[in-house]
N, C-alpha and C positions, 0 to 999 in steps of 0.2 A: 490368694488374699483378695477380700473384698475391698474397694472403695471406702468402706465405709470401717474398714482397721488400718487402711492408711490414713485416713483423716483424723484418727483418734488417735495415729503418731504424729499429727502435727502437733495437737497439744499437749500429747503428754512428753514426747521427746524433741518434740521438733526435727524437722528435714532440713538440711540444708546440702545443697548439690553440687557437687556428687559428694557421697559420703559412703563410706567403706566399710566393711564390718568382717571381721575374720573370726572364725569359730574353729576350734579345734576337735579333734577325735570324739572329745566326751562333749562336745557341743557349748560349752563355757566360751565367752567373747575373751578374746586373746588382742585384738587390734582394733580400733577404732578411729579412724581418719576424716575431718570433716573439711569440705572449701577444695578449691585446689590451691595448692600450694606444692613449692617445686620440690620438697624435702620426701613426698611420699615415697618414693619405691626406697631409699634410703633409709626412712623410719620403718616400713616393711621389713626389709631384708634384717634390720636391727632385731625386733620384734620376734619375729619369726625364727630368729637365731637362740632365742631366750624368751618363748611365749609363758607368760604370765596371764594367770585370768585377772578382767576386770570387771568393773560394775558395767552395765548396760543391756540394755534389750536382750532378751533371750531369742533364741534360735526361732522358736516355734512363731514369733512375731511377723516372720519374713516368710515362711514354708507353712502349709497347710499339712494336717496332719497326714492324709493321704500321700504327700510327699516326700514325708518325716515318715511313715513306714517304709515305703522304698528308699531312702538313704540308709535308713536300716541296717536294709536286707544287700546291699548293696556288697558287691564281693570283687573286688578288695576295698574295704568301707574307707570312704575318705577321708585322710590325712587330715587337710584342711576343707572349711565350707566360706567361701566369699559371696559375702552380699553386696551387691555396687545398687543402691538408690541412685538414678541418673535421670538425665532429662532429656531428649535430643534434640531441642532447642540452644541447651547450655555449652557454649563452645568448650569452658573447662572440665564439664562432661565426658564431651568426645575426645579430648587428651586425656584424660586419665582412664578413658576406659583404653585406648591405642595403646599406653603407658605399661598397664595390667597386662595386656597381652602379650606387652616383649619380656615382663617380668618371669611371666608363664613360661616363656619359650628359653630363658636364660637361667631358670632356676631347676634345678629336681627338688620337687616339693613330695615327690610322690602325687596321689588318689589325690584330685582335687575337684569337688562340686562349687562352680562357678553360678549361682543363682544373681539373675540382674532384674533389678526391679525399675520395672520404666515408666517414669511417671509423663502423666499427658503434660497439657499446658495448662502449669497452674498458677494462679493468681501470688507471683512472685517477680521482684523487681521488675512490675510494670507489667504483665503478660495478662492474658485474659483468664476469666475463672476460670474453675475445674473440670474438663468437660471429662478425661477421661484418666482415673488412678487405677493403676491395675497389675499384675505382673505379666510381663508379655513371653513367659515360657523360663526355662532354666535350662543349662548347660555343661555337661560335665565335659570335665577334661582329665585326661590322663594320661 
């Protein structure tokens, strides 16, 4: 994803960090978590026990399509797909992303594609413009 489709999710969805977005099998937004707040792996686990699709951003907004063919083809195709918008500037960032991780490690979720979108430093509570929006790679886990 270009720079220039994250900036067009400033205005039409807004970012705010970290924020989480869980997609299911058929790719339908099942969770969506914004801010830190201590309730997350809690509303997760809830969530995820009784995934319901909801309204919000489609998958392909976050993964390019080239990416979206290999998750595909992907064998055993992922369970769930997590997208973590983060900043590593934002201290409640780097907890909730450390937080993910023990979720990871305490949960059988099955096939899971962990795609994390790392945003540069951008002109938010106080930080300098946007010098760099971009996705810095994806991750599966399984």
């Amino acid at each position: 994803m270009g720079s220039a489709s994250l900036k067009s999710l400033l205005g039409q969805e807004g970012l705010v960090f970290p924020t989480l977005r869980v997609y299911n099998a058929k790719y339908q937004l099942v969770f969506r978590f914004e801010g830190d707040h201590k309730d997350l792996i809690g509303a997760l686990a809830y969530s995820l026990g009784n995934p319901q699709p909801i309204a919000g951003s489609r998958l392909t907004r976050w993964i390019p399509a080239r990416r979206m063919r290999i998750l595909e083809q992907q064998s055993p195709a992922p369970a769930w797909i997590f997208v973590e918008t983060w900043a590593a500037w934002d201290p409640a960032c780097m907890r909730e992303k450390k937080a993910l991780f023990r979720f990871f490690a305490s949960h059988a979720l099955g096939p899971v594609e962990l795609v994390l979108v790392k945003m540069g430093t951008l002109h938010f509570h106080g930080h300098q413009p946007p010098r760099d929006l971009g996705v810095r790679g994806s991750r599966v886990l399984s």
